[in-house]
N, C-alpha and C positions, 0 to 999 in steps of 0.2 A: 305472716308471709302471704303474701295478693296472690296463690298460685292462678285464680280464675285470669286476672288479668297479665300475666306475663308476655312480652309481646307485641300486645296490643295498645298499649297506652296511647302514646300519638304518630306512632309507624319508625321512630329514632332507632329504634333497634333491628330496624332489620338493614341498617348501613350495615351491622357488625354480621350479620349472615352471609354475605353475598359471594355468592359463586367464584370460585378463581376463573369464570371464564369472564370476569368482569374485572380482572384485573388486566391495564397494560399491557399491550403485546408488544415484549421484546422487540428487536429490529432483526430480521431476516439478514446475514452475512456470509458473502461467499469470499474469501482468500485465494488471492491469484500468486501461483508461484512460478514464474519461469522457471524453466527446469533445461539442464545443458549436462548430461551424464553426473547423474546428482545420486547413485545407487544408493552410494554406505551412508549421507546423510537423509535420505528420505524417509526411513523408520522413525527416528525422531523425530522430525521436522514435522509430520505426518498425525505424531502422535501427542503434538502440543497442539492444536487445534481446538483450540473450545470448545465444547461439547456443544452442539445443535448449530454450527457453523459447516459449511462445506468448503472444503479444499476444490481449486481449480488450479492441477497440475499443466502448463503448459509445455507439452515436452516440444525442444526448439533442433531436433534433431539428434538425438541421443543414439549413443551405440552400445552402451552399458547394462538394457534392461530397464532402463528408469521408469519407461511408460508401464509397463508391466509390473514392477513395485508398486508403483503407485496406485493402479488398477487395484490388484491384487490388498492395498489397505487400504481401500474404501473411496481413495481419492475420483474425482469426474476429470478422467485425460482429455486435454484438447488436444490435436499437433496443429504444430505450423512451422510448415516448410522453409518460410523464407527465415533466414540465419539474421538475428540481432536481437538485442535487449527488448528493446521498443517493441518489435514484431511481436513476443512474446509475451509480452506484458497488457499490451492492445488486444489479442485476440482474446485473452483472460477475460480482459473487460468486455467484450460483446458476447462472450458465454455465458458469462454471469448476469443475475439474475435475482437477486438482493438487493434487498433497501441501500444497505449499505456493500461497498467495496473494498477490501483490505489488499495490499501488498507486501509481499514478502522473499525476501530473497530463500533458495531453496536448498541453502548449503550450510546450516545450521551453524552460521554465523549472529543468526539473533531468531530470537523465542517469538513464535507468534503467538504464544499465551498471552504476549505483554500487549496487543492491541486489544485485549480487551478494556482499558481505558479510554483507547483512543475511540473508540467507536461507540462508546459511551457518552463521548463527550460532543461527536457528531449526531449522533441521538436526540439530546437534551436541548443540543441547539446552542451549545458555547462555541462551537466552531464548524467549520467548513470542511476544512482541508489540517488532520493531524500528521503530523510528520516526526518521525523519530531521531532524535540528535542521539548520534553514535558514541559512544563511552567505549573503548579499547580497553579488553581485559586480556591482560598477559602480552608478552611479546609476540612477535608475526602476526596478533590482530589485524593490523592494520598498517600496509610497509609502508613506509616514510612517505616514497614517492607518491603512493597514493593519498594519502595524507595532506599533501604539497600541494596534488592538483586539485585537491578537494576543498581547502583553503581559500587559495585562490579565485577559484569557481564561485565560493560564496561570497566574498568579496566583491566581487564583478555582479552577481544575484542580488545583493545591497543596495549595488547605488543603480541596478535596473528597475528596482521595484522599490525600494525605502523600506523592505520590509528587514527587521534585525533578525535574519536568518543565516543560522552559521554550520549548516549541512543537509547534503541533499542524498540524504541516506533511504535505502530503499522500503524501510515500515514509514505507512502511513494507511491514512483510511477517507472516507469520502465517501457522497451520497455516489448510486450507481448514475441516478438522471443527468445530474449536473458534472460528473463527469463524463460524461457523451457528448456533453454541451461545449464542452471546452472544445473537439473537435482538434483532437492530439492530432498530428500527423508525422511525426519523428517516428523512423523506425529502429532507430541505434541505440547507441546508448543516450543520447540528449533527452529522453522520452522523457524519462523522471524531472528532468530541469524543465522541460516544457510545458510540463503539468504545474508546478509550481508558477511558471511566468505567466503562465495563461488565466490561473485563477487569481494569482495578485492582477491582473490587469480585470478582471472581470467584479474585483472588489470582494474576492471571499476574505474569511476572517478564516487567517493559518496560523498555526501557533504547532513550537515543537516540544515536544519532551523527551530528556535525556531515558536512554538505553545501554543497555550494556552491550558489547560488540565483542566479541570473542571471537578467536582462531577459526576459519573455515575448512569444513571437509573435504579436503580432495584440493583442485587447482585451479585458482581464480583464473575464470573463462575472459573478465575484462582489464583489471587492474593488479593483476598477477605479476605485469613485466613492467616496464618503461614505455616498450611499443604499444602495449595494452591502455594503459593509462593515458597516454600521447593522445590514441585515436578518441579514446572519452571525453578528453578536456577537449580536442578540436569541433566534435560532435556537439560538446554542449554550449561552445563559446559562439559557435554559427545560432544556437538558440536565441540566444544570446543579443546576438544585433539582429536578431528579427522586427521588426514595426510591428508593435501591439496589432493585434485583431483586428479589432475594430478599423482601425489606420488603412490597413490593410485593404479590407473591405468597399471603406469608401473609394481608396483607389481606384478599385475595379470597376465602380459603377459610375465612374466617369466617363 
């Protein structure tokens, strides 16, 4: 046994030494959650969070305590006064502060443990823009109606973009930069469709993966009723015959 030379031979061995500070740095991730009197689901929701990920509770006008739960388990409160999805979801993103950006609805309707794939895969560089295609577990998951206008919607998202996208459900992830880039301006609920439209016209690479979607806690704030669902599909359908971006653009510098 060479003990004089261990080591030393031609330097190969010291790849096998090397510091964990020389391995890979993870991606920095912050989770935005609109939050709309979200009390009894917040402890969980709260507590599926991937560990070294930060929560960004956007409370959108709660009367429930939600901001103060949330505080109180670690979460960073933003508010924002003005009432809507979109509103809520946009101020998340100028809070945040992470490589990457994740979204999640805050009524523990679906596990943000599960974007740890998806942010994975905006990491590595296979995609852009991850998006969660909703699976309904058990009854009242998902009331028909909503279901209906949600269909639909993608449908109409199909033949505006060619992309074979068949739900605009609210898990998804994305770098923080480029989605600043997109330059969202829906404050409703079209937001989430807008973000989609706006990166297929910008040429990201989206791709979705199925999710499980389960019963929500408490009382669906958008698509809970008919009236609810109504104003979402009109909101998102104005997205919808918007003139790409760009289009847009040149317009104005005419």
């Amino acid at each position: 046994m060479r003990r004089g030379h261990e080591g030393v031979r031609d330097g190969r061995d010291a790849a096998v030494t090397h510091s964990p500070s020389d391995a890979p740095r993870p991606p920095s991730v912050d989770v935005v959650l609109p939050c709309l009197d979200e009390a009894a689901a917040l402890p969980w929701v709260l507590a599926r969070i991937p560990a070294g990920w930060r929560a960004i509770v956007v409370d959108n006008g709660s009367t429930d305590g939600s901001a103060d739960i949330a505080r109180d388990l670690g979460a960073t409160v933003v508010h924002e006064p003005r009432r809507g999805f979109g509103a809520a979801c946009h101020a998340g993103l100028l809070a945040a502060e992470a490589d990457i950006v994740c979204f999640c609805d805050c009524d523990a309707s679906l596990d943000p443990a599960l974007l740890t794939p998806f942010v994975r895969a905006v990491h590595d560089g296979d995609s852009d823009l991850v998006l969660g295609r909703r699976r309904p577990q058990g009854r009242g998951a998902w009331p028909p109606h909503a279901r209906l206008g949600n269909l639909a919607l993608a449908r109409m998202l199909r033949r505006r973009t060619g992309l074979r996208l068949h739900d605009l459900g609210p898990l998804r992830a994305a770098r923080r930069t480029a989605l600043l880039a997109l330059a969202l301006t829906d404050r409703r609920s079209g937001y989430p469709l807008q973000m989609v439209v706006r990166a297929a016209d910008a040429g990201w690479r989206i791709e979705e993966r199925e999710v499980p979607y389960h019963p929500r806690t408490g009382r669906s704030k958008v698509t809970g009723t008919w009236r609810g669902t109504w104003h979402a599909v009109r909101d998102m359908r104005t997205v919808l015959h918007q003139p790409p971006l760009t289009a847009r653009t040149e317009e104005t510098a005419r």
